[in-house]
N, C-alpha and C positions, 0 to 999 in steps of 0.2 A: 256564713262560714262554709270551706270545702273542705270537713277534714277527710285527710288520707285514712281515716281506721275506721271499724265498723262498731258500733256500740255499745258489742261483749268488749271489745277493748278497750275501753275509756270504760267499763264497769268499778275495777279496780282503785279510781283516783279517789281522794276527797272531794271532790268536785268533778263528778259527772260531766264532761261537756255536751256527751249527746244530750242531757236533757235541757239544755238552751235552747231555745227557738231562736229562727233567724230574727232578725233585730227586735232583742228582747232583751231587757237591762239584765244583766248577770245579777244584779243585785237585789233581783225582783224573785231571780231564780234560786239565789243562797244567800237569803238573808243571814245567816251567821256573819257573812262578810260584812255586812252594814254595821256589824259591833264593833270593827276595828276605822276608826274615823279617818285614819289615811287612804283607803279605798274609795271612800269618798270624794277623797280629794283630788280637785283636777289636776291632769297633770302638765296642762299648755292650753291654750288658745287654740291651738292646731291640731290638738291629738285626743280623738275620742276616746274617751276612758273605759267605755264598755270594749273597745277593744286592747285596749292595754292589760284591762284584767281578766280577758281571754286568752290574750298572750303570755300571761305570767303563769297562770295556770297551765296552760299546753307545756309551759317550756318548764318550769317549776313543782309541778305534783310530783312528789315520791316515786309515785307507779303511770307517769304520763309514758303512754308507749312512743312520744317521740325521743328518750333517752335511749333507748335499745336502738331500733331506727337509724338514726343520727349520732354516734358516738363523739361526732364531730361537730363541738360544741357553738361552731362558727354557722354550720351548714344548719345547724338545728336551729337557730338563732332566725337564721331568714325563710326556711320552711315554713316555721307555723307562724311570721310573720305575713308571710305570704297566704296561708292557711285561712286567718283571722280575719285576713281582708285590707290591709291596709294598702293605702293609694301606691302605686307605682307607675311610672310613666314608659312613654313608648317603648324604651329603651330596658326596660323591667328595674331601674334602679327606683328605690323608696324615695320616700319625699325626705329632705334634709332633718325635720325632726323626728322624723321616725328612723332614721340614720343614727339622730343621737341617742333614740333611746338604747339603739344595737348594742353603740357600744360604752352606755352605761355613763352618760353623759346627762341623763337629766334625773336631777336630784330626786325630783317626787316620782319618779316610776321606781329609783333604785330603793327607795323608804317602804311601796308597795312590796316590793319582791322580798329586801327583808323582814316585813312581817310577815308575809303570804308562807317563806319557808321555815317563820318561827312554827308559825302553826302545823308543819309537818310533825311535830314533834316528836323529833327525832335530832339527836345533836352531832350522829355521825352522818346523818344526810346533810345535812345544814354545813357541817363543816367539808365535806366533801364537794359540794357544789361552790364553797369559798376559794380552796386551793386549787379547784378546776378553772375557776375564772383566772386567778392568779399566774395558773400552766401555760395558759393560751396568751394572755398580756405579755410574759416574759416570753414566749415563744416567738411572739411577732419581734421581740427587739432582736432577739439572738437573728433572725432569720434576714434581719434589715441588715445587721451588720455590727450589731452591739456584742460580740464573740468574747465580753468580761462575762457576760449574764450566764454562760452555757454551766457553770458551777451552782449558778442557783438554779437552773432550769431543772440538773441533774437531783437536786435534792426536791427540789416541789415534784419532780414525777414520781420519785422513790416513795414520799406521802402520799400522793396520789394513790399509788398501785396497792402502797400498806391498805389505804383507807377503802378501795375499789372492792379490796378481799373480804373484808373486815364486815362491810357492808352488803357482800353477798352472800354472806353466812347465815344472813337473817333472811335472804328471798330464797324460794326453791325452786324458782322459776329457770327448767333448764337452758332457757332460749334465751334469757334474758345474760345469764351466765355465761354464755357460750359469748355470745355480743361484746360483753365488759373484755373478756378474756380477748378476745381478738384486737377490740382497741389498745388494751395495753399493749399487746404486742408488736402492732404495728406504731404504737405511739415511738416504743422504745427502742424500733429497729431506725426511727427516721432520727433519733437523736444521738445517736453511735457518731462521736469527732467527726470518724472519713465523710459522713452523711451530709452533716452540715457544712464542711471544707467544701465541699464537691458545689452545693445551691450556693456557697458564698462566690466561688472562683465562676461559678455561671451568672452569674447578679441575677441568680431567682429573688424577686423580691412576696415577702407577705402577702398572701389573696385577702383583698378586702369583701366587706359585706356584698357589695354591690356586684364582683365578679363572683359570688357564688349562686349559681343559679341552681 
């Protein structure tokens, strides 16, 4: 693994990643995880599960400093995918199923993540990481052309930002604070009508996985 942080920063998580060694089963490292039998479970032929549940953890801990980071839930997606190790070719695009698992396409990794964030236990994180997935799904249709969705985009950001507040009440982390606060803002300046008018009348179309380097 190459993570981007130093190992006061990953202190904070439920799972520690600095103390993983390089190719070392995560599961050798937190056995608590072996209690839950979906961890376990493979999640493809093609896709090494030690690094899947590296990834779910990087992207998934409460206090993973790639949320602050990366406000941008896309870019965060292929960073510590990137991070974790997984194969990419000359061209830096992922191998096709690790493509699916980006975007929530293979069943047993998304069974991993939801019990990986049951165990956050916490139900305003839990649910805030749900309507964040939600934001970004209806964001790419709005943005392709689907301009009915822009009423539900406008109420899932509204939750979003309630549950963003709501949820920093409970961290005292100034930096962390400043971060959420900047992303709403800039979240909410890009979805202002004239904003999306403007990318529709340019045929900006949705940045996929693959172009976010």
């Amino acid at each position: 693994m190459d993570w981007q942080f130093t190992d006061i920063e990953f202190r904070g998580m439920m799972f520690n990643l600095a103390k993983v060694p390089e190719e070392t089963s995560v599961l050798t490292i937190f056995p608590e995880l072996k209690k839950h039998k979906i961890f376990k479970k493979s999640p493809g032929p093609e896709i090494d599960n030690n690094l899947v549940i590296l990834y779910i953890i990087a992207m998934y801990d409460k206090s993973t400093p790639y949320r602050s980071k990366y406000p941008d839930v896309l870019k965060r997606k292929v960073e510590i995918a990137h991070d974790v190790g997984f194969n990419m070719d000359e061209k830096g695009n992922f191998d096709d199923p690790v493509e699916n698992l980006l975007k929530g396409m293979n069943k047993v990794v998304n069974q991993k993540i939801v019990e990986f964030i049951r165990m956050q236990r916490s139900f305003k994180y839990t649910y805030l990481v749900t309507i964040e997935a939600s934001y970004y799904n209806v964001m790419l249709e709005v943005i392709e052309g689907a301009t009915k969705r822009i009423p539900d985009l406008r109420n899932i950001q509204e939750e979003l930002e309630e549950t963003m507040a709501q949820l920093m009440v409970e961290d005292d982390n100034p930096y962390l604070k400043d971060a959420v606060l900047r992303y709403m803002e800039e979240e909410r300046l890009g979805l202002r009508p004239e904003d999306i008018a403007l990318k529709l009348a340019n045929n900006e179309q949705a940045i996929s996985n693959k172009e976010i380097q």
